[in-house]
TIRO-2110 file (N, C-alpha, C; in Angstrom, 1 decimal):
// TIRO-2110
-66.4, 43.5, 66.9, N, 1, A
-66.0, 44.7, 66.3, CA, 1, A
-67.2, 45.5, 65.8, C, 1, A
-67.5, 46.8, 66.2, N, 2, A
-68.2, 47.3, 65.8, CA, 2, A
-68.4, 47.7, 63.9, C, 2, A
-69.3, 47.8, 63.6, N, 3, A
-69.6, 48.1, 62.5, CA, 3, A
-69.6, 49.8, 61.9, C, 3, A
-68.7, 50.2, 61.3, N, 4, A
-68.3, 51.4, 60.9, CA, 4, A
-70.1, 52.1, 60.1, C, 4, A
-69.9, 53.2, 60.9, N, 5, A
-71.2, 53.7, 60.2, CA, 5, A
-71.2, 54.4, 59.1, C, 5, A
-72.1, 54.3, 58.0, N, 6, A
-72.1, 54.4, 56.8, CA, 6, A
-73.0, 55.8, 57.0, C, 6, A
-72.8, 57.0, 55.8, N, 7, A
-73.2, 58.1, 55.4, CA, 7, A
-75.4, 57.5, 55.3, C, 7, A
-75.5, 56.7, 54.5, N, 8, A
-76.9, 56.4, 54.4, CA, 8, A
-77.4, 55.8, 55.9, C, 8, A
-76.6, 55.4, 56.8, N, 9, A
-77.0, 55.0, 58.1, CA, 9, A
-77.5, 56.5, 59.0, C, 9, A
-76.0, 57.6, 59.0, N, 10, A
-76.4, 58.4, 59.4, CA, 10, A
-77.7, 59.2, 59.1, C, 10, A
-77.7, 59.3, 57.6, N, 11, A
-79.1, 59.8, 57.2, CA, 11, A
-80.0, 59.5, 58.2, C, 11, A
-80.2, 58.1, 57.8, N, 12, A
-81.6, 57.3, 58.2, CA, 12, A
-81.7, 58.0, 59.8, C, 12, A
-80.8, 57.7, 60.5, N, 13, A
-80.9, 58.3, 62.1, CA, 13, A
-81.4, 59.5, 61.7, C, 13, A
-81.0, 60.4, 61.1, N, 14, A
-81.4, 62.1, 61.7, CA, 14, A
-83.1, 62.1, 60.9, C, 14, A
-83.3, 61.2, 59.9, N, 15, A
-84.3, 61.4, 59.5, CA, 15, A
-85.3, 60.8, 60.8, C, 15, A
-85.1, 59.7, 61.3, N, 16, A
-85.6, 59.2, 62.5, CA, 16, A
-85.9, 60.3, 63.6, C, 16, A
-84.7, 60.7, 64.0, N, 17, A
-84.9, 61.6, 65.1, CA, 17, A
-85.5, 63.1, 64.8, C, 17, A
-85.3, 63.4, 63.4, N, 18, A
-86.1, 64.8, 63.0, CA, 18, A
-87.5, 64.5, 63.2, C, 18, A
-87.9, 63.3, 63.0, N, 19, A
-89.5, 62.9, 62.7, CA, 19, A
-90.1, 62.5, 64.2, C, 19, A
-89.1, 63.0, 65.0, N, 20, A
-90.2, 62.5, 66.9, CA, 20, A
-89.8, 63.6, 67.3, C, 20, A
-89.1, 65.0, 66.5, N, 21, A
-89.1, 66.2, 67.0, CA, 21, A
-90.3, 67.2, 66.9, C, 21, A
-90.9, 67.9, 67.7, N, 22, A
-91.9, 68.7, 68.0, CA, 22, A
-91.3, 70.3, 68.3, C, 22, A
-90.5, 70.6, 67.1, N, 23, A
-90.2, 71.9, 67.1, CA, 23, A
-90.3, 72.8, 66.1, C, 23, A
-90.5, 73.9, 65.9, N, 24, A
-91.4, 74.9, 65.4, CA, 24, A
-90.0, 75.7, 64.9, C, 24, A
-89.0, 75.5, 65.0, N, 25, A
-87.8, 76.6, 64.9, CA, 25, A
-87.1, 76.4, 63.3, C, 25, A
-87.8, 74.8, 62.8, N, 26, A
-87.2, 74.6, 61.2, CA, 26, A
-88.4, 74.2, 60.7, C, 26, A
-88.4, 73.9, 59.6, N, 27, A
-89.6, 73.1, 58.4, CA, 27, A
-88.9, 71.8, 58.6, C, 27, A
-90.1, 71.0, 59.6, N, 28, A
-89.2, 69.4, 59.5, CA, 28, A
-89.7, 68.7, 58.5, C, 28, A
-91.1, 68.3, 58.1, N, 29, A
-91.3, 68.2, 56.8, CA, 29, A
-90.4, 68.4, 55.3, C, 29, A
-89.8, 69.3, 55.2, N, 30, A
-89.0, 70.1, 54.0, CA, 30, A
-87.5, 69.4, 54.5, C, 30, A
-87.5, 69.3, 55.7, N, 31, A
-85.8, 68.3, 56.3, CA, 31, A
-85.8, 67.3, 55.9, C, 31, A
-87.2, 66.5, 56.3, N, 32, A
-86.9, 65.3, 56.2, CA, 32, A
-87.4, 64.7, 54.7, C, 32, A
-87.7, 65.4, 53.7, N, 33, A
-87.8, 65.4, 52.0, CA, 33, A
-86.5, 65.2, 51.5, C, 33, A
-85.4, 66.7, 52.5, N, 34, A
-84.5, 67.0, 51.4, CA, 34, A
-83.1, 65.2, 51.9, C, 34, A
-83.3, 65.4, 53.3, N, 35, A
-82.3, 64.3, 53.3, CA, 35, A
-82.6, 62.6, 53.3, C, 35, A
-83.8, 62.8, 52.5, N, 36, A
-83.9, 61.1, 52.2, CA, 36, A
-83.9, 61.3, 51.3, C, 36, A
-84.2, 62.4, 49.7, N, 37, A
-83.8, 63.0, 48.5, CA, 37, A
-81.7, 62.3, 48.7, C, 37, A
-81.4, 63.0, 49.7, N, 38, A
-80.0, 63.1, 49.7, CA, 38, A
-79.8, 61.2, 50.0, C, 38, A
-80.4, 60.9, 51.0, N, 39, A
-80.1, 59.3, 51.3, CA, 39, A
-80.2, 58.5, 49.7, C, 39, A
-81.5, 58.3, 49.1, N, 40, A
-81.7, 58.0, 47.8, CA, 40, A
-80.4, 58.0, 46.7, C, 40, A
-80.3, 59.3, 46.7, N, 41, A
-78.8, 59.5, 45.7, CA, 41, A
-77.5, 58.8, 46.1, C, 41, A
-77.8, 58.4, 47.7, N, 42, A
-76.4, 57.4, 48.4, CA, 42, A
-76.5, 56.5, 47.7, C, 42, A
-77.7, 55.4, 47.5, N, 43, A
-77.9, 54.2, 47.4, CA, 43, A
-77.8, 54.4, 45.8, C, 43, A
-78.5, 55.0, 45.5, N, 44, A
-77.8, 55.2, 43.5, CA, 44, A
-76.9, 55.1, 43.3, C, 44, A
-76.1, 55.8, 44.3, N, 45, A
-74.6, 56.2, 43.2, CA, 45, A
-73.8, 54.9, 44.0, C, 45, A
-74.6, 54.2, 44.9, N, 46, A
-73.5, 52.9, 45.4, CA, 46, A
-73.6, 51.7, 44.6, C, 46, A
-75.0, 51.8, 44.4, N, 47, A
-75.4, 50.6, 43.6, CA, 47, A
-75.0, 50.7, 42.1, C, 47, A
-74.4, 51.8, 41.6, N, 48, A
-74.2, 52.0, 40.2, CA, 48, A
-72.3, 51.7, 40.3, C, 48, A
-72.1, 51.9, 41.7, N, 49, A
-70.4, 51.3, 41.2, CA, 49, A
-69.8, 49.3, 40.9, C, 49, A
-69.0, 49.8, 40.1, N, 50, A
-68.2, 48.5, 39.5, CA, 50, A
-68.1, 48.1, 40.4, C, 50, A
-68.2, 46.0, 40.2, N, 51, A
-67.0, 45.7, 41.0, CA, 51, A
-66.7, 44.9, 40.6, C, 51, A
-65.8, 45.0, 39.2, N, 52, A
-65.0, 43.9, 38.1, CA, 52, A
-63.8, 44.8, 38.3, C, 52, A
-63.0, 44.0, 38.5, N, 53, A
-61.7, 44.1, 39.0, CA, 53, A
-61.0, 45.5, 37.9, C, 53, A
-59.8, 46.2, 38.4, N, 54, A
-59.5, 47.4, 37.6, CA, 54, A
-58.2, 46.4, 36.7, C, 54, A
-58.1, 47.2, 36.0, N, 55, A
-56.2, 47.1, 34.9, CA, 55, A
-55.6, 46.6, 35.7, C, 55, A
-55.1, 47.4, 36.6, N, 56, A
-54.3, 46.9, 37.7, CA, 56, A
-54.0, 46.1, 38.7, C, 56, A
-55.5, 45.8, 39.0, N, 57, A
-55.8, 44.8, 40.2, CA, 57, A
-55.9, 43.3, 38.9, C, 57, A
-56.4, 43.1, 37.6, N, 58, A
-55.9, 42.0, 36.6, CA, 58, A
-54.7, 41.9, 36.6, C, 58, A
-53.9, 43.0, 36.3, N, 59, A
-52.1, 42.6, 36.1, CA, 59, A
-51.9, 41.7, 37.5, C, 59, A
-52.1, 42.4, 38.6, N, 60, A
-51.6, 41.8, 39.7, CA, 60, A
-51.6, 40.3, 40.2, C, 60, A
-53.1, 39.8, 39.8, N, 61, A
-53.8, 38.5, 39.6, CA, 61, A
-52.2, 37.8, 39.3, C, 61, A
-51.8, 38.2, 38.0, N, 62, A
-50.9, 36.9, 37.1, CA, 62, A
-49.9, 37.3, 37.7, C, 62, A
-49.3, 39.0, 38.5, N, 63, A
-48.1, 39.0, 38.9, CA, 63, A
-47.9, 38.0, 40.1, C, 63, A
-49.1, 37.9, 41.2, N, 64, A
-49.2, 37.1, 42.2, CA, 64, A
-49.0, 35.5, 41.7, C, 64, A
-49.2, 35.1, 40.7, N, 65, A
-49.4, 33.7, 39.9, CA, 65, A
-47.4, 33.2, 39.6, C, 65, A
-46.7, 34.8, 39.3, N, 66, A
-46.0, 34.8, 38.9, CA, 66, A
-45.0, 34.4, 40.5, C, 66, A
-45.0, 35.2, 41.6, N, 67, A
-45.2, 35.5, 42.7, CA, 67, A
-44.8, 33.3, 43.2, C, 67, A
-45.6, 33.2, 43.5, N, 68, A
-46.5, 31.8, 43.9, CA, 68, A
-45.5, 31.0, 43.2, C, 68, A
-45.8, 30.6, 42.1, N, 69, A
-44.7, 29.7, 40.8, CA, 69, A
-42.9, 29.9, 41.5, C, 69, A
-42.3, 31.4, 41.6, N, 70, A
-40.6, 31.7, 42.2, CA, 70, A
-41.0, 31.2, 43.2, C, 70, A
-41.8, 31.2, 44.3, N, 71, A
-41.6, 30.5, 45.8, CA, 71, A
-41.9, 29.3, 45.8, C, 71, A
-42.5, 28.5, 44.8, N, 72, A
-42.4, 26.8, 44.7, CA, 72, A
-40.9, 26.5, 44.8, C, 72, A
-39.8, 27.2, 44.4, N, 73, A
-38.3, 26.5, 44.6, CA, 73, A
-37.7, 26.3, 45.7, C, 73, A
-38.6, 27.3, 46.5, N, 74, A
-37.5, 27.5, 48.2, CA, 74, A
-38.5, 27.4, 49.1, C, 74, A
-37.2, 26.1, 50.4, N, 75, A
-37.8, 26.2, 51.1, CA, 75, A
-37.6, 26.9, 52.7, C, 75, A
-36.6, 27.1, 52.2, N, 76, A
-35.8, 28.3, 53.3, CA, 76, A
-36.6, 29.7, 53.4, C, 76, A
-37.3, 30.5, 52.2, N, 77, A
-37.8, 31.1, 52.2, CA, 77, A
-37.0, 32.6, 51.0, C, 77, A
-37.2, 33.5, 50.6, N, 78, A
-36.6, 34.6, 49.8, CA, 78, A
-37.4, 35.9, 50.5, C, 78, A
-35.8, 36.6, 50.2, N, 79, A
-36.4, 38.2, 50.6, CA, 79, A
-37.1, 38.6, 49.9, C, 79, A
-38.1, 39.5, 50.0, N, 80, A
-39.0, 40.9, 49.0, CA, 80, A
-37.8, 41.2, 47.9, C, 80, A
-36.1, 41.6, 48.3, N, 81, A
-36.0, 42.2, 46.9, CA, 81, A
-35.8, 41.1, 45.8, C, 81, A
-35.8, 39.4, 46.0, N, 82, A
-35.3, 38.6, 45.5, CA, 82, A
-36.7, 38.5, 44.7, C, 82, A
-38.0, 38.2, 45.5, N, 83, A
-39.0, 38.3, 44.2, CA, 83, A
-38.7, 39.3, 43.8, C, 83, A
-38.6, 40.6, 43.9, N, 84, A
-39.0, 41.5, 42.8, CA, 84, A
-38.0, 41.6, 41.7, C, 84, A
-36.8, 41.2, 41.7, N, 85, A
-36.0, 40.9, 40.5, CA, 85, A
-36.2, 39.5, 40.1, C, 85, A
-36.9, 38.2, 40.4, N, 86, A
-37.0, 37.5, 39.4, CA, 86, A
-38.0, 37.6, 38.9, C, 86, A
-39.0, 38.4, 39.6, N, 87, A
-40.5, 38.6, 38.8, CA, 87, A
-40.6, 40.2, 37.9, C, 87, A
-39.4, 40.9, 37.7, N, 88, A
-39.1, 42.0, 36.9, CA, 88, A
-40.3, 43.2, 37.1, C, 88, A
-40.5, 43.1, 38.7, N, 89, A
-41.2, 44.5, 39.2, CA, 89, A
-40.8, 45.4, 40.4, C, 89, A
-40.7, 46.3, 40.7, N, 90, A
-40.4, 46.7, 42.2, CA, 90, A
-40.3, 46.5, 43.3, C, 90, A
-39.3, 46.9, 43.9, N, 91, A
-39.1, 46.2, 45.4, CA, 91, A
-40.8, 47.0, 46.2, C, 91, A
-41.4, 47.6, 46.1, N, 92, A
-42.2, 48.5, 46.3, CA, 92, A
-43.5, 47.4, 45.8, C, 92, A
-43.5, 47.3, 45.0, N, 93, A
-44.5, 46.4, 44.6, CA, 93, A
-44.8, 45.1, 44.8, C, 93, A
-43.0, 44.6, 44.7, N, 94, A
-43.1, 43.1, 45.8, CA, 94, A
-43.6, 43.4, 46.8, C, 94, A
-43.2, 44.0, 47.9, N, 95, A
-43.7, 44.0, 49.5, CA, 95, A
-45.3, 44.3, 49.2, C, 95, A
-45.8, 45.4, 48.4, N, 96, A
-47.4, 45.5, 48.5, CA, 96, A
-48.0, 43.9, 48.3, C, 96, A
-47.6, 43.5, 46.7, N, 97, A
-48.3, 42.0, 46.8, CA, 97, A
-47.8, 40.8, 47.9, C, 97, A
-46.9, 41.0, 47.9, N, 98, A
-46.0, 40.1, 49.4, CA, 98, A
-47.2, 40.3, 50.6, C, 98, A
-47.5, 41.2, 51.2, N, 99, A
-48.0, 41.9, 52.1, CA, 99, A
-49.6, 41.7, 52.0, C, 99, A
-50.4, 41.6, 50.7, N, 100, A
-51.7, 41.1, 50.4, CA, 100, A
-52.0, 39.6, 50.8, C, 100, A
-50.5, 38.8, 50.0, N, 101, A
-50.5, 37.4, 49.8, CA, 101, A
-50.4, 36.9, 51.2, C, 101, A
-50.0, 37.6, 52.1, N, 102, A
-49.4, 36.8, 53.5, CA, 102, A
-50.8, 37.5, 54.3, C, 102, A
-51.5, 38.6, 53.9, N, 103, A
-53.0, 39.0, 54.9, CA, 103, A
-53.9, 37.5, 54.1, C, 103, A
-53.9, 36.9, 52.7, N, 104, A
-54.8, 36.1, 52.2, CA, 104, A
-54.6, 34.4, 52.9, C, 104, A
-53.3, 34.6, 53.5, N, 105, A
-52.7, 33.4, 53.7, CA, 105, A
-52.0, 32.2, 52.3, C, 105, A
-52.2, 33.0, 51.2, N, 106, A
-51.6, 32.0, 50.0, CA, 106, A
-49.4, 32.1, 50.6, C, 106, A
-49.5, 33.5, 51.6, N, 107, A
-47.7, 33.0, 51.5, CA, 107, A
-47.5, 33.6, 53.0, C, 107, A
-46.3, 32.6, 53.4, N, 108, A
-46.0, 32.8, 54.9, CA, 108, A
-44.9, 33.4, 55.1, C, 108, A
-45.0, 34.5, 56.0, N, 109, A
-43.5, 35.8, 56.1, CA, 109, A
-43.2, 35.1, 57.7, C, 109, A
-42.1, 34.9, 57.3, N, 110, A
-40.9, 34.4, 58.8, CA, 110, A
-39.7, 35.4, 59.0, C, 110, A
-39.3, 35.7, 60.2, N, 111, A
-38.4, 36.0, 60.0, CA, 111, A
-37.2, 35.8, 60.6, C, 111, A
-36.2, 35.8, 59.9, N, 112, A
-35.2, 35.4, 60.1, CA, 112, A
-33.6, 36.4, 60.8, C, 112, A
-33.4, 36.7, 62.1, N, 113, A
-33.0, 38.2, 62.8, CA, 113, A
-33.7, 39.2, 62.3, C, 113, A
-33.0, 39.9, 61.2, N, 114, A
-33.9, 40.8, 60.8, CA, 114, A
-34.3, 41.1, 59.7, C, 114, A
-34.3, 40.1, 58.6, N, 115, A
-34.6, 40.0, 57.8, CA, 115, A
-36.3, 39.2, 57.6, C, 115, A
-37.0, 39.7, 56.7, N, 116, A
-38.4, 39.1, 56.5, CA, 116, A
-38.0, 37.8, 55.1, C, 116, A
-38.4, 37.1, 55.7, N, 117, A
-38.4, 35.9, 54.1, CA, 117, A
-39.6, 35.1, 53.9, C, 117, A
-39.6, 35.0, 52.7, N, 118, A
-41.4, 34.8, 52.5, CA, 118, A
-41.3, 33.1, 51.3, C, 118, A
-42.5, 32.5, 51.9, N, 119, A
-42.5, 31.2, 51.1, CA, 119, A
-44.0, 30.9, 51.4, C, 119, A
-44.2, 29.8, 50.6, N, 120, A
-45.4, 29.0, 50.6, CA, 120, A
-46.1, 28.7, 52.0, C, 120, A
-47.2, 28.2, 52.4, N, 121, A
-47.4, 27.5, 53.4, CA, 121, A
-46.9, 26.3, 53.2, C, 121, A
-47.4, 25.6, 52.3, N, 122, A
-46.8, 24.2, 52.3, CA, 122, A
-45.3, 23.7, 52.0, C, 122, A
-44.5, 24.8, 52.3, N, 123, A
-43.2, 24.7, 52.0, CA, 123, A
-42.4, 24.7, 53.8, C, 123, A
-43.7, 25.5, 54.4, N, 124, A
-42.9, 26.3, 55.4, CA, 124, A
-42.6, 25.1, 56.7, C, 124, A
-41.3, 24.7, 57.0, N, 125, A
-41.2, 23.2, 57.9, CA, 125, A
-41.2, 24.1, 59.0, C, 125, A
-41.6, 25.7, 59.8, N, 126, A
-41.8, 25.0, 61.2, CA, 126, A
-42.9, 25.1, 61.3, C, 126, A
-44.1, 24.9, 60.6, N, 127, A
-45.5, 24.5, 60.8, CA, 127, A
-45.3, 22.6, 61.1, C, 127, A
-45.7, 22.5, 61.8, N, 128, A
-46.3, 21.0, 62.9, CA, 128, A
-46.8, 20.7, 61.8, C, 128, A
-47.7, 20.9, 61.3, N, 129, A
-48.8, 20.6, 59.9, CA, 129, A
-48.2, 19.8, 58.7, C, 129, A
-46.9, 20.4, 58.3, N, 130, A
-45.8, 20.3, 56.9, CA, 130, A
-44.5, 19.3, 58.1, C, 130, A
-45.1, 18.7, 58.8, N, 131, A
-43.8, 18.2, 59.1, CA, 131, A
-44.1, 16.7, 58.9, C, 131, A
END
């Protein structure tokens, strides 16, 4: 997979390629000041952001905790709206954490026609693994 290119990558290129150009039609000197001035302020303002988790990404922690603990009972599996009324949050908010939990692999979504039902891994019997 390629690697998505970043605003300070592109900098660095045009500063690169301004600097093996031999043309008289701009101030390349005064170019290549202003957009590594500009690259500089990238790496500031990146290196100055948080990354301690927000309000909401904490609540979620113990809602997922909460999450985890209702799916220890079953091993058939429960719908999205069945967490979100025993864990007293949104069908909307179940599926978001439902949907993190199952990209993390802490819970496994089966489905059953057409319904999605979500449980533990180590609960889940058609894994070969849990049998």
């Amino acid at each position: 997979m390629d690697k998505k290119m970043t605003y300070t990558t592109a900098i660095e290129n045009a500063i690169t390629a301004i600097t093996k150009l031999d043309c008289s039609t701009f101030n390349r000197d005064e170019t290549v000041e202003k957009l590594t001035a500009l690259k500089d302020q990238l790496v500031k303002r990146n290196a100055s952001k948080s990354t301690k988790p927000t309000k909401t990404q904490r609540e979620n922690i113990e809602v997922k905790a909460q999450i985890k603990e209702f799916l220890t009972h079953t091993l058939q599996g429960v719908k999205c709206g069945d967490v979100a009324t025993a864990c007293g949050i949104s069908g909307q908010k179940a599926s978001a954490l439902l949907s993190q939990m199952v990209t993390a692999g802490e819970v496994v979504k089966r489905m059953d026609k057409r319904t999605a039902l979500f449980l533990l891994p180590e609960n889940d019997m058609s894994d070969p693994a849990n049998s």
